[in-house]
C-alpha positions as CSV (number, residue, x, y, z in Angstrom):
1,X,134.1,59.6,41.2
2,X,133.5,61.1,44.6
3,X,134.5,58.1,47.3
4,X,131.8,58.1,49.6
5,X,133.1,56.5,53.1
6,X,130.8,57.7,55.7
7,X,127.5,58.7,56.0
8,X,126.4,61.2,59.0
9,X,123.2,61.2,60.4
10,X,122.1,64.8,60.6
11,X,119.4,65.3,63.4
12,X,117.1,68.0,65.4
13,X,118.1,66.8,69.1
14,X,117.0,67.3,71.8
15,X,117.9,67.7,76.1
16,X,118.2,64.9,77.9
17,X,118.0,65.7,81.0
18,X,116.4,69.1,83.2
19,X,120.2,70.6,83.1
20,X,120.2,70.6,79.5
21,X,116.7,72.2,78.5
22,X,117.8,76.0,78.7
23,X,121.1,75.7,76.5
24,X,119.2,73.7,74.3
25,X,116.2,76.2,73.5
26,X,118.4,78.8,73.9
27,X,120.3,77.0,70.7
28,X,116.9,76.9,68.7
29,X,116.0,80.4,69.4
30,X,119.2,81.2,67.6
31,X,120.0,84.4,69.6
32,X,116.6,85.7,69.4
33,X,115.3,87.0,72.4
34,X,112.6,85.3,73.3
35,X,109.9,86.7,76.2
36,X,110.4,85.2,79.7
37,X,106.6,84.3,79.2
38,X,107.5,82.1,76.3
39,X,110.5,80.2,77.6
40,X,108.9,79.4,80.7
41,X,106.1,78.2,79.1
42,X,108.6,76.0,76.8
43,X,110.5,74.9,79.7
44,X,107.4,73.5,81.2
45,X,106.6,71.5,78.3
46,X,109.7,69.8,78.7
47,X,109.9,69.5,82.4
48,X,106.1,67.5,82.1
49,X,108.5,64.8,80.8
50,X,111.7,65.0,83.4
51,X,113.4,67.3,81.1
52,X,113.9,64.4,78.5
53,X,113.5,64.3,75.1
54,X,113.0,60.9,73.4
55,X,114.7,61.5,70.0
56,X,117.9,61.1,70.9
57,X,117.9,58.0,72.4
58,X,115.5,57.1,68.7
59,X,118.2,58.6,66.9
60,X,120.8,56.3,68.7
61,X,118.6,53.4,68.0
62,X,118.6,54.0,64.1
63,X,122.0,54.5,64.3
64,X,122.7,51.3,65.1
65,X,120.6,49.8,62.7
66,X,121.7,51.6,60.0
67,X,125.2,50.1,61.1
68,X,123.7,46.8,60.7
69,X,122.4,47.1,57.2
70,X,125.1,48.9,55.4
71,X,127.8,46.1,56.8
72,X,125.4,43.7,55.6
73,X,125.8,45.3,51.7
74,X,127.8,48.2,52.2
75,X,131.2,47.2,54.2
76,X,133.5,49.4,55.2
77,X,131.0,52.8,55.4
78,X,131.5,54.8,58.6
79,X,128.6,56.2,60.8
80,X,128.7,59.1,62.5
81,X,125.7,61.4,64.3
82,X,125.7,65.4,64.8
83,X,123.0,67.3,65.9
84,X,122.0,71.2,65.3
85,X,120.6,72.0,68.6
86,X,122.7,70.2,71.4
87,X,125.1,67.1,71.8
88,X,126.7,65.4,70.2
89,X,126.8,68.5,67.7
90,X,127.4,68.6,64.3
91,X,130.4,70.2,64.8
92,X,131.7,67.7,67.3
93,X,131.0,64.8,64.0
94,X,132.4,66.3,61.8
95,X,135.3,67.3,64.0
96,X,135.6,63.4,64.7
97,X,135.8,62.5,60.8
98,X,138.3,64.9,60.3
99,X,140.3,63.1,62.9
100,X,139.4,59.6,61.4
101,X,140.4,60.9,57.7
102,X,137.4,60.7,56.7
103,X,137.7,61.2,52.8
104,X,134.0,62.4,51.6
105,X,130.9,61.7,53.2
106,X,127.1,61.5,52.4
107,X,124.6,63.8,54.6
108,X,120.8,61.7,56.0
109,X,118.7,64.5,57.4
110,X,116.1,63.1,59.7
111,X,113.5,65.0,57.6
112,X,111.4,63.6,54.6
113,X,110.5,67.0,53.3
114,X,112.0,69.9,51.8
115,X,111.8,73.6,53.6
116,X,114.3,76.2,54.9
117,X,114.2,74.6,58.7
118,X,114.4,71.0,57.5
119,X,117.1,70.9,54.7
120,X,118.7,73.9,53.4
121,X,119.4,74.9,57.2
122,X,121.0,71.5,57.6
123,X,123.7,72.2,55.0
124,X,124.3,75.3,56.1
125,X,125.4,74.6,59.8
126,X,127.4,71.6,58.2
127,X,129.4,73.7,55.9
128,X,129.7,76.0,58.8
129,X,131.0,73.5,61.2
130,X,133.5,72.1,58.4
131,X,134.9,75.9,57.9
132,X,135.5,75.5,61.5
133,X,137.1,72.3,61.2
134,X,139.2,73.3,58.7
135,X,140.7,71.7,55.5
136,X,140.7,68.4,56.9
137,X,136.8,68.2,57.2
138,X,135.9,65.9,54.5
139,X,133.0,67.5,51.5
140,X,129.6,66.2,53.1
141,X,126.8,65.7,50.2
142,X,123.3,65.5,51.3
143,X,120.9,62.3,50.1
144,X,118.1,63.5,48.3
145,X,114.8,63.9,50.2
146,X,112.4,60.9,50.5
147,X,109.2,62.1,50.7
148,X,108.1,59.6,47.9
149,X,110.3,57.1,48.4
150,X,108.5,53.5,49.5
151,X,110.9,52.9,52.3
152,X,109.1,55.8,53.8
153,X,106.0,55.7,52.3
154,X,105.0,51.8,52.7
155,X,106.3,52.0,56.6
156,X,104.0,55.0,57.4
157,X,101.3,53.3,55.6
158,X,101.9,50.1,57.9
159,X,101.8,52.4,60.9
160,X,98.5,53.6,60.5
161,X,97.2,50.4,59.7
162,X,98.5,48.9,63.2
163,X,96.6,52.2,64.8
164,X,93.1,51.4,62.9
165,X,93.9,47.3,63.7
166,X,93.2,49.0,67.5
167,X,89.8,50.2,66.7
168,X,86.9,47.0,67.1
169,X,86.4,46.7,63.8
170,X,83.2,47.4,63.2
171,X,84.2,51.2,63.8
172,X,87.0,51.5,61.4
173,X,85.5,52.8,58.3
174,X,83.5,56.0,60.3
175,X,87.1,56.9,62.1
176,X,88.7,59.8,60.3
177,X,92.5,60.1,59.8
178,X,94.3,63.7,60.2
179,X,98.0,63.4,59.3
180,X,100.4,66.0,61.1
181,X,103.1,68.5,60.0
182,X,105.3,70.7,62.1
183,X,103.8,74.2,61.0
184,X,105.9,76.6,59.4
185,X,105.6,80.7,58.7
186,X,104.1,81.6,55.6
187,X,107.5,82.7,54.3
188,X,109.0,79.4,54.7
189,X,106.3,77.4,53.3
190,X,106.1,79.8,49.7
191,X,109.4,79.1,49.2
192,X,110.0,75.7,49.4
193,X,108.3,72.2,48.1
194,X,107.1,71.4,51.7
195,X,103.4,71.8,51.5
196,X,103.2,69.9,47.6
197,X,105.7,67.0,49.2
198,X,103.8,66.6,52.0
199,X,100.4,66.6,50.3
200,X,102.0,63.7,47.9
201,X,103.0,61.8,51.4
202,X,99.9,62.1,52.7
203,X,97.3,60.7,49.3
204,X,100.4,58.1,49.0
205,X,100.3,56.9,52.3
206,X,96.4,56.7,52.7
207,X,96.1,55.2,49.5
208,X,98.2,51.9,50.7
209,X,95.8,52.4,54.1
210,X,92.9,51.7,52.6
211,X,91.6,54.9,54.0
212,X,89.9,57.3,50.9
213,X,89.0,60.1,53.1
214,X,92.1,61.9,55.4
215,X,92.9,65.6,56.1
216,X,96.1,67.3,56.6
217,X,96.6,70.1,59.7
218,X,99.9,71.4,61.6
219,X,101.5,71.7,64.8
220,X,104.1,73.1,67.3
221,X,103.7,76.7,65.5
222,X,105.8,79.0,67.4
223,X,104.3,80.1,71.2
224,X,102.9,83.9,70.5
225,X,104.3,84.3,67.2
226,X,102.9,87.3,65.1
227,X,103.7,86.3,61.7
228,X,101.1,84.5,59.7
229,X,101.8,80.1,59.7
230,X,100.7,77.3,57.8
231,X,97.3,76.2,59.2
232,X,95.2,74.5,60.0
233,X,96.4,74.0,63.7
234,X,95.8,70.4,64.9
235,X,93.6,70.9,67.6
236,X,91.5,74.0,66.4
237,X,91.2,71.5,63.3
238,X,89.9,68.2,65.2
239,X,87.8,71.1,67.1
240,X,85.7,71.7,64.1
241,X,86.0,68.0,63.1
242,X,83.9,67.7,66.7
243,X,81.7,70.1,65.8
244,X,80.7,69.4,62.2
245,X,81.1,65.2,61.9
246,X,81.3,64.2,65.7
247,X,83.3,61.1,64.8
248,X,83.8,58.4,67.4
249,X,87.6,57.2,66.5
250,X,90.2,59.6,64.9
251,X,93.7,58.3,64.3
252,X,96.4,61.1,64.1
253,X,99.3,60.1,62.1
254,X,101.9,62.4,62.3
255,X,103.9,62.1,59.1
256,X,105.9,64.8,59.4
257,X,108.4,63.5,62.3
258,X,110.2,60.5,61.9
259,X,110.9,60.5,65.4
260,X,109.4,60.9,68.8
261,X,109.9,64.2,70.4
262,X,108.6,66.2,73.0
263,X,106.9,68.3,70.5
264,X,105.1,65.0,69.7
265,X,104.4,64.1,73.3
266,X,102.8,67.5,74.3
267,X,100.9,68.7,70.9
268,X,99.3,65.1,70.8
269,X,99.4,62.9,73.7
270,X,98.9,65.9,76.3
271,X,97.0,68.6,74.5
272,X,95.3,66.7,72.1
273,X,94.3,64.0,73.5
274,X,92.7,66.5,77.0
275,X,90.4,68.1,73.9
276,X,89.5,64.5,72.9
277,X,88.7,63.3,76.5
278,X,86.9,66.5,76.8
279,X,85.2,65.5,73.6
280,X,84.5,62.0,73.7
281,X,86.4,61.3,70.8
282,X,88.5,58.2,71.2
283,X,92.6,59.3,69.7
284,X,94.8,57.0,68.9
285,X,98.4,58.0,67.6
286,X,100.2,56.1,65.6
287,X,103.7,54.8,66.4
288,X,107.1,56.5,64.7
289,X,108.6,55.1,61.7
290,X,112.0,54.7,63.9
291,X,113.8,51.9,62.8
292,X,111.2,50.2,60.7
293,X,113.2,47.7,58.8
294,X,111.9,49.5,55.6
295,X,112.9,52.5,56.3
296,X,116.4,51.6,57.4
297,X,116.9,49.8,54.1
298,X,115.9,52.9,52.6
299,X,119.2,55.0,53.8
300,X,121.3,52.4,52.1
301,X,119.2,52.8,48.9
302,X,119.6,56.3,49.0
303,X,123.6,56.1,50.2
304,X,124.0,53.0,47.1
305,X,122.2,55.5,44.3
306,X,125.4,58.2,45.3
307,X,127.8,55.5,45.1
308,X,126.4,53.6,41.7
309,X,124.9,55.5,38.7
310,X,123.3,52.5,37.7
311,X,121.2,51.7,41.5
312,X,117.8,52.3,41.1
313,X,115.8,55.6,42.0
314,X,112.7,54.8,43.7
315,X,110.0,56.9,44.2
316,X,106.1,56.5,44.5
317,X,103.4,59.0,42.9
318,X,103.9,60.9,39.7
319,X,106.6,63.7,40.7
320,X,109.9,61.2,40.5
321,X,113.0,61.1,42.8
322,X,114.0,64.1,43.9
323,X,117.0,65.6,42.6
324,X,120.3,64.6,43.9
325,X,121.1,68.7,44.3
326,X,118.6,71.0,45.1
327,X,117.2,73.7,43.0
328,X,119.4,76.9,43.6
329,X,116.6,78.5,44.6
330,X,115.0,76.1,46.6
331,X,114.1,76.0,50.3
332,X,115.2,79.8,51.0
333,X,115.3,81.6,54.5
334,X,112.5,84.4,55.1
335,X,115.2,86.7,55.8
């Protein structure tokens, strides 16, 4: 039996602070040159919020209630936190486990879903970072994804229901709820679960809501990209929502991010929310699952079902838990 005595928290990142912007997108765009017209239209995004991105200082926050609820029922399991795009990096973790003799450790993505970008990418810089470790980088095993699992399911559902409670009630029922993905090429999206999961999500979600009617669009698609990507695009989408329903109230539950970032901040609380003023459509967007206490007793369901073959699996809807392993052809690049 494997023996599990870590888990690592496996995130996006972010800058945090104006100094840090450049080497960060510079780390996403993975070597790619990318036109001066693009990263200074990037860099302005982030700079309309001091340079900062929120999801570190989110991801700090679930890592220390994570801490909390495994030494409440799972003593003894280390926590560590590696990012793929900037500090502290994946490869600075898992240097730091090596050094703590770390003997095998368990993998939580910050990403419900299943695609290239948002899992099998993951692995891959891990096992890269643990070749350059060397032999004394523990084996890392991810946790299955938990797109159907009610410790995210039932805390997204509460979410939205705290962003209708803001509406007078009498205007609930008429104001339409559009969840949001991050958008991904074509070539992604065919191969890989993400659309089917996040459908699933979505119907599970609004069903505990209460809400029979919702829609489903995407954001942060790549500035002047060429290739064809999953659409509909938010704001073209709540565009035509305008134009064909003219609803009052529209809630926008982003269901796709688990955290606050500044692709949040910009698609939905800056350029969103200028269409709706310019509309007269009242926005509200929901708050981040974060460190709902759901969701953080979630991980430790998910770390307990690696440790004991006889802990439950949970899952909502009628696909099941996801497999511990991944289909070997699941989640593939576009290369």
């Amino acid at each position: 039996m494997p023996q599990f005595d870590a888990v690592l928290i496996a995130s996006f990142g972010g800058p945090e602070g104006p100094e840090q912007v450049m080497p960060y997108l510079h780390n996403v765009a993975g070597g790619k040159n990318l036109p001066a017209s693009v990263i200074d239209e990037l860099v302005d995004r982030y700079m309309l919020f001091g340079g900062v991105s929120p999801i570190n200082q989110q991801t700090r926050a679930l890592m220390v209630a994570l801490a909390g609820e495994l030494g409440a029922h799972l003593p003894g399991m280390a926590i560590y936190w590696g990012n793929r795009f900037c500090p502290p990096t994946l490869d600075e973790a898992i240097a730091q486990m090596a050094e703590d003799g770390i003997r095998e450790a368990l993998v939580f993505v910050t990403s419900a879903f299943g695609s290239y970008p948002s899992c099998r990418a993951y692995m891959e810089e891990i096992e890269r970072a643990r070749a350059a470790v060397g032999s004394a980088a523990p084996p890392m095993y991810k946790l299955r994804l938990y797109y159907n699992h009610p410790g995210f399911i039932e805390p997204m559902a509460q979410r939205v229901l705290e962003a209708f409670a803001q509406l007078p009630s009498e205007r609930r029922s008429a104001a339409r709820l559009v969840f949001t993905a991050h958008s991904l090429p074509l070539a992604f999206a065919e191969r890989s679960p993400y659309c089917r999961q996040l459908h699933e999500a979505c119907a599970l979600v609004a069903e505990r809501a209460s809400r029979a009617q919702w829609d489903l669009a995407y954001q942060s698609r790549s500035p002047q990209t060429t290739v064809p990507w999953l659409e509909p695009d938010v704001v073209r989408h709540v565009r035509i929502l305008a134009e064909q329903e003219k609803p009052n109230d529209i809630v926008v539950a982003p269901i796709g991010f688990l955290q606050e970032n500044i692709e949040v901040l910009y698609e939905l609380d800056v350029r969103l929310a200028e269409l709706c003023g310019e509309l007269g459509i009242n926005l509200i967007r929901t708050a981040p699952i974060g460190t709902h206490p759901r969701f953080v007793q979630m991980i430790r369901e998910l770390v307990l079902e690696r440790i004991d073959p006889n802990a439950p699996r949970l899952a909502l809807g009628a696909s099941g838990p996801w497999p511990d392993r991944c289909p070997a052809d699941c989640c593939l690049s576009q290369k």
